[in-house]
Each structure stands twice: as structure tokens, then as C-alpha cells.
N, C-alpha and C positions, 0 to 999 in steps of 0.2 A: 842546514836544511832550510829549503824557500816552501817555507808555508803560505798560501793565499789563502784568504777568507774572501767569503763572498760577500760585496758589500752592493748595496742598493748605485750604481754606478748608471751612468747613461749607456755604459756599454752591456751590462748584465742585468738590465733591468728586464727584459723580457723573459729571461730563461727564473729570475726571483717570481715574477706574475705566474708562470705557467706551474711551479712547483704550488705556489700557494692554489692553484686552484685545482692541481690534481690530490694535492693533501684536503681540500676544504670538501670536492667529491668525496672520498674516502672518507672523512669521519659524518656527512651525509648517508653513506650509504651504510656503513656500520649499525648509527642509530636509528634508522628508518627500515632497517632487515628485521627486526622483533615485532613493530608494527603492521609488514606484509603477513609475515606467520598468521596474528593474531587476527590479523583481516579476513583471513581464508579458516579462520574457524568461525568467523564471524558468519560468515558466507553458505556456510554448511548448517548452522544454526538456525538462519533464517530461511532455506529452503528446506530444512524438516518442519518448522516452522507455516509454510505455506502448504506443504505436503499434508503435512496433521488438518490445517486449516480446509482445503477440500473435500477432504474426507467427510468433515461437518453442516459446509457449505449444504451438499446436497442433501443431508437431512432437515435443514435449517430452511432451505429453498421449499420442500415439501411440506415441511410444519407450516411455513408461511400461506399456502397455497390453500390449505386445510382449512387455516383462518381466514382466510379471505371466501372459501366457501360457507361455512360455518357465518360471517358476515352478513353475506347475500341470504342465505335460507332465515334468520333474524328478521331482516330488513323486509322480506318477503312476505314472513308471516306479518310485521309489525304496519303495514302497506296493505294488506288481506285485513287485519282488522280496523283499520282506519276509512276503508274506501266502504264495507259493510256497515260502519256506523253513520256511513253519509257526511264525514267530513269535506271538507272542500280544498284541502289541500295535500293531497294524495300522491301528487305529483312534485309535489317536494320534498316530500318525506321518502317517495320515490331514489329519486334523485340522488338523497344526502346517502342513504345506504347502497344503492347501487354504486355510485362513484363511490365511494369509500372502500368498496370490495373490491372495487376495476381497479381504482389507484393503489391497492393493497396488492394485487395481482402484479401491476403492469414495473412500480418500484420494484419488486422481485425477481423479474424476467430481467430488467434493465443491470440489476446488480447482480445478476448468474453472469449476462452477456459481458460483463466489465471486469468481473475479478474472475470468470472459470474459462480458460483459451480453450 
């Protein structure tokens, strides 16, 4: 009996390359099949995840709105009794509470517009 072995030869050298790299695919895709599985729970976790998260969003957007009213009606009265005692600066006291309730508002609307499509 004529046994060949395959030896790293100039003539078999290409058909040696091509096994090692259909073998080198194959234990690639063997070990990297558990981590697609796990990927796509991964994926499902985190859009229940964003699901659950909306849900709250728009309670959270409304609580925020509330504060920012609640804000302005403070700053309003606190402006109301400042501009009656004749203070002279009314207008920045203005100012700090109004802007404080705009930017409390306007942060709010910017982060609905950005995280709810």
C-alpha cells in the first residue's frame, strides 16, 4: 500500500492554507454561536428596558413641568414682595426665578425631543 501524507510541499502548499483556514472559520464560528444567542437576549432585555423606560419618561416629563410651574408661582410671589417693599433690584430677582423655571421647562422638552421618537 502507497500511503501519502500531506506534507507542507511547494506543490500542496495552497490546498494545506485553504484547509487551515476553512478549519480556523469553523472553530470561529462554533465559539462565537453562544455569544450571538446571548446577544439577542441581550437585545430583548434592553428594549423592555426602554419600553418600561417611556412608560415613566412621561410621568417624569409632567412631574418636571409641575416644578417648573410651582418655580415661576414662588419666584412670582417672591418678586411681588420685593418690588412692594421698594427694593431696587426686582429685576434680578426677576430674572434668577423666571429663567430658572424657563431653563427647568425648556431642559425638559429638549430631553422628551431626544430620548421619546
Amino acid at each position: 500500500m502507497n500511503q501519502t501524507t500531506l506534507t507542507a510541499t511547494p506543490k500542496n502548499l495552497p490546498v494545506a492554507k485553504l484547509s487551515f483556514r476553512v478549519l480556523a472559520t469553523l472553530v470561529v464560528v462554533v465559539v462565537t454561536s453562544p455569544v450571538f444567542a446571548q446577544a439577542a437576549k441581550g437585545v430583548s432585555a434592553l428594549n423592555d428596558a426602554r419600553t418600561s423606560l417611556n412608560q415613566y419618561f412621561d410621568a417624569g416629563v409632567n412631574v418636571t413641568y409641575g416644578a417648573a410651574a410651582i418655580i415661576g408661582l414662588i419666584g412670582a410671589v417672591k418678586v411681588y414682595q420685593k418690588w412692594t417693599n421698594g427694593d431696587p433690584d426686582t429685576g434680578k430677582v426677576a430674572g434668577a426665578w423666571l429663567g430658572g423655571a424657563i431653563f427647568l421647562a425648556a431642559v425638559t422638552t429638549v430631553l422628551r425631543v431626544v430620548f421619546i421618537q
